[in-house]
C-alpha positions as CSV (number, residue, x, y, z in Angstrom):
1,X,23.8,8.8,-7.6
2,X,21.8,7.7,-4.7
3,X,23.8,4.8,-2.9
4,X,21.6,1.2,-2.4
5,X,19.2,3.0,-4.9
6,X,19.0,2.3,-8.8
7,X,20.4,5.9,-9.9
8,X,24.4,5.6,-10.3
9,X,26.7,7.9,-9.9
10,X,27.8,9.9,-12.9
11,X,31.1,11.5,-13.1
12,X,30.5,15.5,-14.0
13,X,33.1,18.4,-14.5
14,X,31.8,21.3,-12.4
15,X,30.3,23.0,-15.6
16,X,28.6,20.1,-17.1
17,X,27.0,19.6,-13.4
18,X,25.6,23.0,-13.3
19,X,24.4,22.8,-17.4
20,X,22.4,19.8,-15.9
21,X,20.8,21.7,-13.2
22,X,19.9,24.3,-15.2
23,X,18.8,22.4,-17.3
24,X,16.5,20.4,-14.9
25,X,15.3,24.1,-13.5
26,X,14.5,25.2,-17.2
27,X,11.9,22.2,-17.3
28,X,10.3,23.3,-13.5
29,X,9.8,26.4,-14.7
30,X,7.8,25.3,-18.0
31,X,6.3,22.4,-16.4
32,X,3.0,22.3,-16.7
33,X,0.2,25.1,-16.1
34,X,-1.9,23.9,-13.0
35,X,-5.9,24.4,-13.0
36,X,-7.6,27.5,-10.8
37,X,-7.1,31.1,-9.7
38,X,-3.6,31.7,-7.9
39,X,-5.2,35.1,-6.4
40,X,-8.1,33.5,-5.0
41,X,-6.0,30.5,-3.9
42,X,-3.7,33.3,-2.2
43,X,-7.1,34.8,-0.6
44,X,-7.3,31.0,0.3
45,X,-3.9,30.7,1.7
46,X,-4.6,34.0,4.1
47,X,-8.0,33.3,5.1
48,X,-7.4,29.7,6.4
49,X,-4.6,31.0,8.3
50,X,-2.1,28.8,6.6
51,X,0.2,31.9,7.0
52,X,0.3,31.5,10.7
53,X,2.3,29.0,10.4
54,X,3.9,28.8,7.0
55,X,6.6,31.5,5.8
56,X,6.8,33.1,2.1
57,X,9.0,36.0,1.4
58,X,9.8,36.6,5.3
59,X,6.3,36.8,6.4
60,X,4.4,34.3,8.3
61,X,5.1,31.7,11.0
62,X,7.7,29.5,11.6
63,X,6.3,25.7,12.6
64,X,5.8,25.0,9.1
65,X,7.8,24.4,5.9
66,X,8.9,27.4,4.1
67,X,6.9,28.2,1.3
68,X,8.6,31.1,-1.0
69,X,9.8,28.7,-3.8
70,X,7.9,25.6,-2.9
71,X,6.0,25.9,-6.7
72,X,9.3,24.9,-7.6
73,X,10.4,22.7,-5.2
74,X,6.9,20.4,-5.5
75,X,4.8,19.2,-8.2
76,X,1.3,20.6,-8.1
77,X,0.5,16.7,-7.4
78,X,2.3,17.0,-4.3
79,X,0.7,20.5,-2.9
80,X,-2.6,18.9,-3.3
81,X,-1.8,15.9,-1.3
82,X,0.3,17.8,1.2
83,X,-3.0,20.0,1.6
84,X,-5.4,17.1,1.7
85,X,-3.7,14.6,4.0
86,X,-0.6,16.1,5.2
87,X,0.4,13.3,8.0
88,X,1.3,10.9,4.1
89,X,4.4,12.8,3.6
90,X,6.0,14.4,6.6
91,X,9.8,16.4,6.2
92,X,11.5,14.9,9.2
93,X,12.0,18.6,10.4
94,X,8.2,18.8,11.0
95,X,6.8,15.8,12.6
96,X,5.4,16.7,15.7
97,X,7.2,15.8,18.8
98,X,5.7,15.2,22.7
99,X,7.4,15.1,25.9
100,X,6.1,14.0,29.2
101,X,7.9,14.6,32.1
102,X,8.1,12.8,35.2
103,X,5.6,14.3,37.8
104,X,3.5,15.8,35.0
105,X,3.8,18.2,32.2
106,X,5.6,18.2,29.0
107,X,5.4,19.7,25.7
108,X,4.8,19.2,22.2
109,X,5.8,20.9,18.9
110,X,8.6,20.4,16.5
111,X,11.9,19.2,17.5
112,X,14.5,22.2,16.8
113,X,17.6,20.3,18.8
114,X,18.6,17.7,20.6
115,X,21.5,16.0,22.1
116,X,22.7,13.5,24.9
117,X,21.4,15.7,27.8
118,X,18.3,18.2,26.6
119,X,15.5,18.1,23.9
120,X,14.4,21.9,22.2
121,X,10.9,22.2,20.9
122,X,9.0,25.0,19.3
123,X,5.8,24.9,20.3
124,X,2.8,25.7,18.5
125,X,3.0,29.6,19.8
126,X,6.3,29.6,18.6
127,X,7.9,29.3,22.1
128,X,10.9,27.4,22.8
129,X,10.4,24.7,25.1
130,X,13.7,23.4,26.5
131,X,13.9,20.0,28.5
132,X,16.6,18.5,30.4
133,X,16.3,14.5,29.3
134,X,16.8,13.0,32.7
135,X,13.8,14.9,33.8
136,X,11.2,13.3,31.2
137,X,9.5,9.8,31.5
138,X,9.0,9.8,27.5
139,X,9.7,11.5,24.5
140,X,7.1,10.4,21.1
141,X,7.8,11.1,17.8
142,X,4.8,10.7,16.3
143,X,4.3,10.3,12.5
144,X,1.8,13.5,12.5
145,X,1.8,16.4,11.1
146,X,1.2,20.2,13.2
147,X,-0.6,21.0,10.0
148,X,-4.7,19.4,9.7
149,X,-6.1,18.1,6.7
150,X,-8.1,20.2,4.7
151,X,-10.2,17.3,3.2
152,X,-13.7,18.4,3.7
153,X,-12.9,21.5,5.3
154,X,-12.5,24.0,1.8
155,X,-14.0,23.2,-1.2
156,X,-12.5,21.7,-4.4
157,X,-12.2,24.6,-5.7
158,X,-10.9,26.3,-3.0
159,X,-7.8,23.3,-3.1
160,X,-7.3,24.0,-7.0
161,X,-6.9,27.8,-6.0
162,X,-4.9,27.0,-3.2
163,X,-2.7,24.6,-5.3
164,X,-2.2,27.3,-8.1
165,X,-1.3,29.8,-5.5
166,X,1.1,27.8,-4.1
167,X,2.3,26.1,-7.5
168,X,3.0,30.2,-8.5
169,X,5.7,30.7,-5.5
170,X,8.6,30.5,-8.0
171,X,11.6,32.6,-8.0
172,X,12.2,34.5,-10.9
């Protein structure tokens, strides 16, 4: 169960716990079949350089979300909205970051580590950027995504390819 939420806990023997998520898995995998053209949605996927900074199967960059299983992970529902107006839902490990520090300069990118006495960002190159925190005037954490909105910049079509594509990342 989810504490302060309507879902109580339910009290599971190891094996019945992992019948249920297999369960739940077996219905992912059916689920529904999505609208469009996975390979063209993967031509898609390359030629808007979402690989630059997305990650399937060990190849691509690293400031955004991982992608290999994310047709299983997210509804096709969700791909669509994540691709049309990505700053609605943000994972808390990718909401852009900016520091200023005192005298000028600064950084922004995503926030990799911090603690009591230094902030780590990887930039949008992919650099580490390391700041000691009594050297900054402000850090912002912005409810923005890195990644742009795609509304108006592909075609329909081109989103319900792109949604298939990524709706086919599944493992086996």
């Amino acid at each position: 169960g989810i504490a302060g939420t309507g879902m109580p806990s339910v009290r599971l023997s190891d094996k019945e716990m992992w019948q249920l998520v297999a369960y739940l898995r077996s219905l992912s995998r059916r689920g529904r079949p999505v609208a469009g053209d996975s390979v063209a949605g993967r031509q898609v996927y390359e030629g808007t350089a979402c690989v630059q900074c997305h990650w399937i199967d060990g190849q691509g960059g690293r400031l955004g979300p991982e992608l290999t299983s994310v047709g299983w992970r997210r509804s096709a529902m969700h791909l669509r909205a994540s691709i049309l107006d990505p700053d609605d839902d943000i994972d808390t490990g990718y909401r852009q970051v900016t520091v200023r520090v005192r005298g000028g300069g600064g950084g922004q990118g995503i926030l990799l580590n911090e603690d009591a006495f230094s902030i780590q960002l990887l930039d949008r190159a992919e650099r580490l950027q390391s700041f000691a925190k009594s050297t900054l005037d402000e850090i912002e954490r912005g409810a923005v995504s890195l990644m742009p909105s795609f509304e108006g910049r592909l075609s329909a079509e081109d989103v319900t390819n792109l949604v298939a594509y990524l709706a086919s990342l599944r493992p086996e």
